[in-house]
C-alpha positions as CSV (number, residue, x, y, z in Angstrom):
1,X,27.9,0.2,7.0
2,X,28.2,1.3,10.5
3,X,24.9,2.2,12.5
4,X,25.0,5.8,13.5
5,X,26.0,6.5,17.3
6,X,23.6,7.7,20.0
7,X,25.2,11.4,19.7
8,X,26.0,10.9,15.5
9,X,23.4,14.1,13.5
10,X,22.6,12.9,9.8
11,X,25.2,15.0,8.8
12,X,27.8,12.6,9.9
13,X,28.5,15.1,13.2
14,X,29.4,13.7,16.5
15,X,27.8,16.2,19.5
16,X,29.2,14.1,22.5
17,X,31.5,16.8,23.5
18,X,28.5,20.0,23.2
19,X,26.4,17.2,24.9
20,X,28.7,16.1,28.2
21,X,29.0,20.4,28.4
22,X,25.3,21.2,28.3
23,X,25.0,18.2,30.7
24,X,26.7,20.0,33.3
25,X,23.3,22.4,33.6
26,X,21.4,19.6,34.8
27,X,24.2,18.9,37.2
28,X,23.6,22.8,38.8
29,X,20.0,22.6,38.3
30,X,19.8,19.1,40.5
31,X,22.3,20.6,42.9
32,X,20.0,23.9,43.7
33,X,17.0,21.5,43.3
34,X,18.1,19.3,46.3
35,X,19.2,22.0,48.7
36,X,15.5,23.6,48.3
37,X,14.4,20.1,49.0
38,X,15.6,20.1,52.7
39,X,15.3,23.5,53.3
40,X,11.5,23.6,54.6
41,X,11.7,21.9,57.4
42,X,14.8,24.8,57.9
43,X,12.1,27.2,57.8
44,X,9.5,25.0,59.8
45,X,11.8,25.4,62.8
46,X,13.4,28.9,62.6
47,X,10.2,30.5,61.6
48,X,7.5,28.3,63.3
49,X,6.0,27.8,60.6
50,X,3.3,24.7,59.5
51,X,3.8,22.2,56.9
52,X,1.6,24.3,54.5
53,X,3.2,27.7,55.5
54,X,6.6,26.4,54.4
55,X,5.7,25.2,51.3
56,X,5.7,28.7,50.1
57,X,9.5,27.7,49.7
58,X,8.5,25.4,46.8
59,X,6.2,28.1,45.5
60,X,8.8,30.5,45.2
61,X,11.1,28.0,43.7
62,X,8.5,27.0,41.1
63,X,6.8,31.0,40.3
64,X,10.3,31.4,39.2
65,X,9.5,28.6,36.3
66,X,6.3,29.7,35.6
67,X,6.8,33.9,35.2
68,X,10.2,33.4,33.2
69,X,8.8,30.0,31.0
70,X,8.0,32.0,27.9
71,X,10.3,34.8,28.2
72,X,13.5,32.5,27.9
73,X,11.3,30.4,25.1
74,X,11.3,33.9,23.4
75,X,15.6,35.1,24.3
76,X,16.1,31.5,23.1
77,X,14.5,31.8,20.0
78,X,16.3,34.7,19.1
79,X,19.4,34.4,20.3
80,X,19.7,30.3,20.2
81,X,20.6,27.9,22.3
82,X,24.0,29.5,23.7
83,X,22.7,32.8,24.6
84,X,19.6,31.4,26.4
85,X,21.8,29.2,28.9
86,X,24.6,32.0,28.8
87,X,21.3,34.7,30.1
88,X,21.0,31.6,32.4
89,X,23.9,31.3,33.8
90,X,24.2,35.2,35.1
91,X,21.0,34.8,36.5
92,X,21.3,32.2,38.7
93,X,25.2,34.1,40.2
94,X,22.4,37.0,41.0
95,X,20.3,35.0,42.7
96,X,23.0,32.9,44.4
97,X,25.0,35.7,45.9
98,X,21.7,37.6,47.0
99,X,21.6,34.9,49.9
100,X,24.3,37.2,51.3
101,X,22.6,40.4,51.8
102,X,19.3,38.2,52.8
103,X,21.0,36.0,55.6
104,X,21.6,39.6,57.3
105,X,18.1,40.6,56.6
106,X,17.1,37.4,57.7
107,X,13.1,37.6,56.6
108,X,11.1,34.6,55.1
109,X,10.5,36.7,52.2
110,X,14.4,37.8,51.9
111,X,15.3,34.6,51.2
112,X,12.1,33.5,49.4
113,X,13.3,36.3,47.1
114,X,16.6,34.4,46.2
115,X,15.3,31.5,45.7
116,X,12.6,32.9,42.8
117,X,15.7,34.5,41.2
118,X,17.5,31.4,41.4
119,X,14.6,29.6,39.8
120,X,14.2,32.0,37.2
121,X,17.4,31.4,35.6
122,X,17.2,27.9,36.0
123,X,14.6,28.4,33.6
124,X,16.4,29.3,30.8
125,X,18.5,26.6,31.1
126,X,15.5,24.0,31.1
127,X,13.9,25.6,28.7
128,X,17.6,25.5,26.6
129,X,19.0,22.6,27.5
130,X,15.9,20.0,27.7
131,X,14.9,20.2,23.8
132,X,18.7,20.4,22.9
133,X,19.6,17.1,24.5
134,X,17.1,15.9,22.2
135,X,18.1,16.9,19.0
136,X,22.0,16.2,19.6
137,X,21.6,13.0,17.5
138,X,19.1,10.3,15.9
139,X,15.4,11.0,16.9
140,X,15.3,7.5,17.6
141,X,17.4,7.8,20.5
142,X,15.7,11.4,21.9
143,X,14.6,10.0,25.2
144,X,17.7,7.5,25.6
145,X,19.7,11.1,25.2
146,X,17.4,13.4,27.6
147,X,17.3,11.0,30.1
148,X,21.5,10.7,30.2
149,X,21.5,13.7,31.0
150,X,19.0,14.1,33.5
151,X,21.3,11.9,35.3
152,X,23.3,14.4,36.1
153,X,20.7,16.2,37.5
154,X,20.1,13.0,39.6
155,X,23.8,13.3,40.5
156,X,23.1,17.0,41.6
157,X,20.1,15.7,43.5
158,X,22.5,13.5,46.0
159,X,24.7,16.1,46.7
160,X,22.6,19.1,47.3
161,X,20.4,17.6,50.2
162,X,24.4,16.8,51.9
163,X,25.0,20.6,51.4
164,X,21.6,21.4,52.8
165,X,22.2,19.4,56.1
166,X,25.6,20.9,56.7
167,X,24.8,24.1,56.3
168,X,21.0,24.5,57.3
169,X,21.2,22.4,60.1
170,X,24.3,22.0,61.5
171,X,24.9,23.0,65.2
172,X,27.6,24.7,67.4
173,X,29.6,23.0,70.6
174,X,26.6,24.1,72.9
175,X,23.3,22.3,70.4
176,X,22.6,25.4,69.2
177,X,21.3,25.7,65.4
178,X,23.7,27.3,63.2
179,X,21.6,27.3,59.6
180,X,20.7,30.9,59.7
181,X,24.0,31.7,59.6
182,X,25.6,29.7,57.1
183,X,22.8,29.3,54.9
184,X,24.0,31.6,52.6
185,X,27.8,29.5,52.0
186,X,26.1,26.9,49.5
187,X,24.4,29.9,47.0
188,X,27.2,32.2,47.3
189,X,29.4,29.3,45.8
190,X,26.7,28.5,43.1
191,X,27.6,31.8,41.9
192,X,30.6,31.9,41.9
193,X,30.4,28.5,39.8
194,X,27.6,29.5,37.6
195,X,29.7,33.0,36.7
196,X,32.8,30.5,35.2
197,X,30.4,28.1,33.3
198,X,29.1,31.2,31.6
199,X,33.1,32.3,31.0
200,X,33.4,28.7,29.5
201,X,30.0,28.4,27.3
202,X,31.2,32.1,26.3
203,X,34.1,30.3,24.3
204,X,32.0,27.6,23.0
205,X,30.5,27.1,19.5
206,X,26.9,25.0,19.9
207,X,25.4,24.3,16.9
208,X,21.9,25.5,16.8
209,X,20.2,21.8,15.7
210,X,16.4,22.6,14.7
211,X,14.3,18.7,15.5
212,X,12.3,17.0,12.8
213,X,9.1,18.9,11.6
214,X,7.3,15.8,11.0
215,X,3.9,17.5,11.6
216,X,4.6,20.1,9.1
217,X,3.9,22.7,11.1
218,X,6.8,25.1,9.6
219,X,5.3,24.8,6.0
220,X,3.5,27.6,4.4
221,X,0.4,25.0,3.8
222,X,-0.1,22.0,5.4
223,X,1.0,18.7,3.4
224,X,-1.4,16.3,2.4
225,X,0.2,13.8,3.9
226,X,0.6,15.6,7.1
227,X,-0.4,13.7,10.4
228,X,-3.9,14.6,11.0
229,X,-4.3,15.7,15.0
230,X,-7.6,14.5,17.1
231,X,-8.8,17.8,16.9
232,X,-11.7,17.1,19.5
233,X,-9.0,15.7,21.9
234,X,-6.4,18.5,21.6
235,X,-9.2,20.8,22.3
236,X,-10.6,19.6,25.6
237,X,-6.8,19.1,26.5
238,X,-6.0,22.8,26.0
239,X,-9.4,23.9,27.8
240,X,-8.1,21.5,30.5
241,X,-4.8,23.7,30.2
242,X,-6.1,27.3,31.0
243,X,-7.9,25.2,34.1
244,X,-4.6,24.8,35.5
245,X,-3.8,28.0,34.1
246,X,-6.5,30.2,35.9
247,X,-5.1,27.6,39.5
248,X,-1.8,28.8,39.1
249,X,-2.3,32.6,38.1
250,X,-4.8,32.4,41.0
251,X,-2.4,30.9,43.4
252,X,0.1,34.0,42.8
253,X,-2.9,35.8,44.1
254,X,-2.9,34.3,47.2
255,X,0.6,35.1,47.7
256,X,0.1,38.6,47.6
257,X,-3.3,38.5,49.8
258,X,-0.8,36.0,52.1
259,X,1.3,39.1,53.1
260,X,-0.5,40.9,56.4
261,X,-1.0,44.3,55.5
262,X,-2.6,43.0,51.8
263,X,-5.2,40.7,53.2
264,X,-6.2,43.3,55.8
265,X,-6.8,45.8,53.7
266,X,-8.5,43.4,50.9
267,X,-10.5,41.8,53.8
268,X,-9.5,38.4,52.0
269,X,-8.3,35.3,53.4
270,X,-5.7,33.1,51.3
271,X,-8.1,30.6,50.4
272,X,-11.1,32.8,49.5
273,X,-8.3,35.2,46.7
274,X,-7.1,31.5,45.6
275,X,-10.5,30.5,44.5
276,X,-11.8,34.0,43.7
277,X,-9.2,34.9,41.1
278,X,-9.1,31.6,39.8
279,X,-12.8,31.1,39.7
280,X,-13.0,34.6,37.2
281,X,-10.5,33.8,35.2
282,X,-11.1,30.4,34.4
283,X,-14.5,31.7,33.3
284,X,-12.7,34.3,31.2
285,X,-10.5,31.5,29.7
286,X,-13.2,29.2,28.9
287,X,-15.5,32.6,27.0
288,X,-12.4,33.3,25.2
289,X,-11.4,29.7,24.3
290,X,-14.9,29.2,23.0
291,X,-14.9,32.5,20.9
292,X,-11.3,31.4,19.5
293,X,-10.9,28.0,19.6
294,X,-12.1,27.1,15.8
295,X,-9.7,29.4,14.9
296,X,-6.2,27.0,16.0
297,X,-5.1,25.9,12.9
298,X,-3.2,22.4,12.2
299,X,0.1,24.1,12.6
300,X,-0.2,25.5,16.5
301,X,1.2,23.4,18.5
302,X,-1.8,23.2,20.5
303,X,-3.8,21.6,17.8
304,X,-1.4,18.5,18.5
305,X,-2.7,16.3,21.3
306,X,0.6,15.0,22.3
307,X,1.9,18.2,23.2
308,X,-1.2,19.6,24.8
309,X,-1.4,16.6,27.3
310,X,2.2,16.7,27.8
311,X,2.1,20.3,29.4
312,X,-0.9,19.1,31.5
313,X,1.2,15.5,32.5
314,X,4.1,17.8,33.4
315,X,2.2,20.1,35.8
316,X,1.0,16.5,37.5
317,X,3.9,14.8,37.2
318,X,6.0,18.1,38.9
319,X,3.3,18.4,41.1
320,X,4.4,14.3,42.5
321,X,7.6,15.1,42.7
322,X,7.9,18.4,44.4
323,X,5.3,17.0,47.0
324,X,7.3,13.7,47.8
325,X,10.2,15.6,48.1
326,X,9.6,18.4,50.0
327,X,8.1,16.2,52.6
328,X,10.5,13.8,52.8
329,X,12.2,14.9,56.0
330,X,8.6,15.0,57.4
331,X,8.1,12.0,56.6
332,X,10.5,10.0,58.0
333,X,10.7,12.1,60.8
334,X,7.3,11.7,62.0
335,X,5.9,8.3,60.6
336,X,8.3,5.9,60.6
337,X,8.6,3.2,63.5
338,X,10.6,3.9,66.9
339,X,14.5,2.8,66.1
340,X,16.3,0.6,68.6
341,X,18.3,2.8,71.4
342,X,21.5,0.7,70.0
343,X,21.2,2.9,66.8
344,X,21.3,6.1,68.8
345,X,25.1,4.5,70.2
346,X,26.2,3.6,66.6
347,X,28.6,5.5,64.3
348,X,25.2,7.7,62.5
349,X,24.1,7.7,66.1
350,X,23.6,11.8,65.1
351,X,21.2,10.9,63.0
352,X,18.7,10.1,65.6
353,X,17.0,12.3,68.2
354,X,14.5,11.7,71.0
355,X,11.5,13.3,69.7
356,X,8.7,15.1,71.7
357,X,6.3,11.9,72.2
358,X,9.2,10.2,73.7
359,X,10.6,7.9,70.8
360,X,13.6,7.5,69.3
361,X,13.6,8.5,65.4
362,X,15.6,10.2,62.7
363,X,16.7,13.7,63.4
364,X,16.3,16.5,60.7
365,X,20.0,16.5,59.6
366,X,19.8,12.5,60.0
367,X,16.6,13.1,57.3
368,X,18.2,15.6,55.1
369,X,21.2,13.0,54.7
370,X,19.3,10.2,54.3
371,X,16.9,11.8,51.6
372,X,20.5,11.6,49.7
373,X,20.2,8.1,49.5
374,X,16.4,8.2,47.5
375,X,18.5,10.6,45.0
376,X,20.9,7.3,44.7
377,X,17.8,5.4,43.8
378,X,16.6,8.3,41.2
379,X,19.9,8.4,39.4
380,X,19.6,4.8,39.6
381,X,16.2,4.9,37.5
382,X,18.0,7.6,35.4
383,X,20.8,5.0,34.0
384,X,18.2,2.0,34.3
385,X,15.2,4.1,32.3
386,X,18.0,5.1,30.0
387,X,19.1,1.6,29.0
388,X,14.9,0.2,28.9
389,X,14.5,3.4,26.6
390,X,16.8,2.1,23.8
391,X,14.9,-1.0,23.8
392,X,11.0,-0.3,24.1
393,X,8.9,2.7,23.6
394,X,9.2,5.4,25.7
395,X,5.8,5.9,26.4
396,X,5.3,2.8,27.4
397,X,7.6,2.4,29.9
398,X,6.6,6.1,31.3
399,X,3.1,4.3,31.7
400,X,4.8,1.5,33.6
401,X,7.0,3.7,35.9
402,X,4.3,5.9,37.0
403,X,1.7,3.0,37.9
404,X,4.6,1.8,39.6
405,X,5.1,4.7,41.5
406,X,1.4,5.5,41.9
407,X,1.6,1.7,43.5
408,X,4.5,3.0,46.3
409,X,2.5,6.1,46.9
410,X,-0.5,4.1,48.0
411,X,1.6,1.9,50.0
412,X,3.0,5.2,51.6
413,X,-1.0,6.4,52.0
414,X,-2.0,3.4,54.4
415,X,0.9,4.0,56.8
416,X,2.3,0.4,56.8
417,X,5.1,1.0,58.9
418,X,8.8,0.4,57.2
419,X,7.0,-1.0,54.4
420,X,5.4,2.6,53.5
421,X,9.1,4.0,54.2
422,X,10.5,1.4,51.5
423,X,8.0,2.3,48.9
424,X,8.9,6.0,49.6
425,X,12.2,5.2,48.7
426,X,11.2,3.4,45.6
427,X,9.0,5.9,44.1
428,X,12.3,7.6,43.7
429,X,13.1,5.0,41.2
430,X,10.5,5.1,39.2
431,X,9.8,8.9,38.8
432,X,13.5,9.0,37.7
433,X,12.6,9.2,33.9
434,X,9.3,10.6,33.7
435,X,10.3,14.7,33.2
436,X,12.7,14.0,30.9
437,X,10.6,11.3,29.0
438,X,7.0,13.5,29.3
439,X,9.2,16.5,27.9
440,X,11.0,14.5,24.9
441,X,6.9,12.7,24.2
442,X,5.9,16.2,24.2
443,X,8.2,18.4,21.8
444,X,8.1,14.9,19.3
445,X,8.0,16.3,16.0
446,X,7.2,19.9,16.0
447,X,10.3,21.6,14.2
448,X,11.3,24.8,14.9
449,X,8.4,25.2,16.8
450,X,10.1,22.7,19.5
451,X,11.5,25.6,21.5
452,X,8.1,27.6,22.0
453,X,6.6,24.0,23.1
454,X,9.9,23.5,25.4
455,X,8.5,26.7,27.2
456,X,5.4,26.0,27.7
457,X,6.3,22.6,29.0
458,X,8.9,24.2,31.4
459,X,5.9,26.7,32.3
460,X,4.0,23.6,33.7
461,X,6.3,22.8,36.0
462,X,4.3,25.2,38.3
463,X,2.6,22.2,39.4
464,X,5.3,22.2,42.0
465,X,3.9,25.4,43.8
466,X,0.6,24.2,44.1
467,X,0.0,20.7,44.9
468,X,3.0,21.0,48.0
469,X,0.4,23.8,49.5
470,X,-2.3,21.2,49.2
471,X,-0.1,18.3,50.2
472,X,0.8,20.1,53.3
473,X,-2.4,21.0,54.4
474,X,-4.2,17.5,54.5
475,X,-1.0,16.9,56.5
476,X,-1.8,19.6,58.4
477,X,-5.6,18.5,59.1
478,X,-5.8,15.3,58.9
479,X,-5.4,12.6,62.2
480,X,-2.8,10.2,59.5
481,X,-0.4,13.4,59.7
482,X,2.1,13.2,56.7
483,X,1.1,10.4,55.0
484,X,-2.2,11.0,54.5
485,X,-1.0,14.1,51.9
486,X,0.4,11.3,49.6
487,X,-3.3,11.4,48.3
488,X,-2.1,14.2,46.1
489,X,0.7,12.4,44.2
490,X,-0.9,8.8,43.7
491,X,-3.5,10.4,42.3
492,X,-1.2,12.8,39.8
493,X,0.6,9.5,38.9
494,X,-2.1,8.3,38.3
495,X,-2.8,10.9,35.6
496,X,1.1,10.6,34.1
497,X,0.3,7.0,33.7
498,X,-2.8,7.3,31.8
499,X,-1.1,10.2,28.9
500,X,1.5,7.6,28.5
501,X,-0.6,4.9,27.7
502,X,-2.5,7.1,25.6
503,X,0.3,8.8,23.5
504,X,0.6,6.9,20.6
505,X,-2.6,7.5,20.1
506,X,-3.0,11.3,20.9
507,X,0.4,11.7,18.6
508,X,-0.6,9.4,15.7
509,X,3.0,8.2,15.9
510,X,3.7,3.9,16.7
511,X,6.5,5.1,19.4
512,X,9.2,6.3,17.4
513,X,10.9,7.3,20.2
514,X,11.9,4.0,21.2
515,X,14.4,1.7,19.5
516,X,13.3,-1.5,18.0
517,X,13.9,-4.5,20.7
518,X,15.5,-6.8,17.6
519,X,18.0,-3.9,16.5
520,X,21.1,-3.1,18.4
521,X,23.2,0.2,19.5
């Protein structure tokens, strides 16, 4: 008897097709990813802004995730998988061909504005297309299949930092920048490609695939031999949750207070509405979670450890991410060695500028098209991860790829030179599989309910408005410049490393995930 394939259902139905096709959403969602990527050091020098100002770029990016998490948890619910990425789809086209109008207006908040709306309907399709991957085939191979397909966002990751440093920071025959612009060319074409895909996955029949309900969460009573959750455990997690919760609600705060006329009137700085409003409704939170918390049954999702941590290991993990590669260009930019003047002669010689201080270093497009080449070494962890992920536990190796990265994130702390430049480029590599595999460890077993927990996980990925703000301003402050913000990810590593080695027990579960190291494909 033939072993079932990796995209095989137990009905006998091969999903390879309806998989390469949702595929192609990671492959948009890298793209825009990438091009927000390099675009704050595009704001840094048009706007004079600091490091910590133009991190509001990320913020916008990421409020988008965070306001429209549980509204596309709820359209998807309804009206399935197709019309979720279909809502999508028209969403992002909005938000992509706004950048017209907003390169006339030419504000910060203009654009700030398109990229929220861009962000927004990239939520749907995260929140869609994430949980889908997973159920497009054997449980056994749920990460092996999410993490394929993150690859194309990986592939969409190289690309969109190249379209970033054409059009953000190209020049005309006299040195002069042209990025305002043309900044707009790169949206306006996402829209225009985003409004065929939706034409396309218009004429398609997905199958609406619910995932194993091997908690029993969708029973009318639980069964007896149901897997019994570490109540105590999912508990703190979830108090630990609305922490986060009260940071990021009070963060939005700050945003308003951030705009002139607000604080004024307020009398409020950015900082004191941050911790204000989070500070009140954290204590809210925690009065409300003590009142209700007896009250979470066995079949909320929240009762379940695994899931719980995962939304918290997200918002860390995002958090990373965001932070390395926002900072990127900064980075190398500021703190690596002085290059040879031979390199300036070469054939990349336009990669390199003198800089203010005198030296020789990487110029801001050279940076922006360099930072392609860490995306190489992402999608290389993405096909790599992929492969280890058939053969061992997926938790397990998430627990080795973040200490690994939390390793090169350290090395990138103590400012050793090319060394610290190397890791940077290596903690590419090993953060390639740890959304995809937190997400898949996270959404493992819960039924129908997978698509309410796919929101909520996709809500988390707010972490990537915060920690950039807080990245920045140690950069800001402190004497070690950029690398002494890489604080902030080693120590949210450090965190994705520690719910990975902890999963099997917080989900009861002996790594399903993974595939049996005796068994083949």
């Amino acid at each position: 008897m033939s072993k079932p394939g990796i995209f095989t259902t137990s009905d006998g139905k091969n999903h390879l097709v309806t998989f390469a096709l949702v595929s192609s959403l990671f492959l948009l969602w890298g793209f825009c990813n990438g091009m927000i990527d390099v675009m704050d050091k595009h704001f840094q020098q048009e706007l004079h802004l600091t490091l910590a100002q133009s991190a509001w770029v990320q913020f916008a990016h990421y409020l988008g995730y965070f306001l429209m998490a549980m509204p596309a948890g709820w359209l998807a619910s309804k009206l399935g998988y197709k019309g979720g990425i279909i809502a999508g789809l028209l969403m992002v086209a909005v938000g992509g061909f706004w950048f017209i109008p907003a390169t006339k207006i030419a504000t910060f908040p203009a654009f700030l504005l398109g990229v929220c709306v861009i962000a927004s309907g990239l939520t749907f399709l995260e929140t869609v297309a994430n949980p889908y991957s997973t159920v497009l085939g054997p449980k056994r191979y749920a990460a092996t299949r999410i993490n394929l397909a993150q690859s194309c966002n990986g592939i969409g990751w190289i690309f969109g930092p190249i379209a970033g440093a054409a059009f953000f920071y190209g020049k005309d025959s006299s040195g002069q920048s042209t990025g305002s612009e043309t900044l707009w060319i790169p949206y306006a074409a996402i829209g225009g490609f985003v409004l065929v895909l939706a034409v396309i996955f218009s004429f398609c029949k997905l199958p609406d695939i619910k995932s194993d309900d091997e908690f029993h969460l969708d029973d009318a009573s639980p069964a007896a031999d149901a897997p019994v959750a570490n109540r105590g455990v999912a508990m703190g997690l979830l108090w630990l949750n609305i922490v986060v919760l009260s940071v990021a609600i009070g963060m939005i705060v700050s945003a308003v207070v951030a705009i002139p006329s607000v604080g004024t009137s307020l009398g409020l700085t950015e900082s004191q509405a941050l911790w204000s409003a989070s500070g009140v409704l954290l204590a809210i939170g925690t009065v409300v979670f003590a009142l209700k918390n007896r009250g979470i049954s066995n079949h909320s999702i929240w009762s379940h450890p695994h899931f719980s941590g995962a939304t918290l290991t997200q918002f860390f993990y995002v958090a990373a991410q965001c932070g390395v590669f926002a900072y990127f260009i900064n980075y190398m930019t500021s703190q690596i060695p002085a290059v040879p003047d031979a390199w300036k002669a070469g054939y990349f010689g336009n990669w390199f500028e003198i800089h203010k201080n005198g030296i020789l270093g990487l110029s801001d497009k050279g940076a922006s098209t360099l930072a392609s080449v860490g995306f190489i070494f992402f999608l290389a962890g993405r096909f790599i991860g992929a492969a280890l992920l058939k053969k061992f536990p997926a938790h397990k190796v998430l627990g080795l790829f973040a200490i690994l990265a939390a390793a090169c994130s350290l090395l990138v702390l103590l400012k050793l030179g090319w060394t610290s430049a190397i890791a940077l480029f290596l903690s590419y590599f090993f953060m390639s599989i740890m959304f995809p595999t937190i997400f898949s460890l996270g959404i493992h077993g819960l039924g129908s309910r997978a698509k309410k927990a796919s929101s909520f996980i996709v809500m988390a990925i707010m972490g990537g408005a915060i920690m950039p703000k807080l990245m920045g301003h140690i950069a800001d402050t402190s004497k070690d410049g950029m690398s002494a913000g890489f604080i902030v990810p080693l120590f949210c590593f450090i965190w994705v490393a520690a719910y990975g080695l902890t999963w099997s027990r917080l989900s009861g579960s002996d790594g399903v995930l993974g595939v049996d190291a005796t068994k083949g494909h």
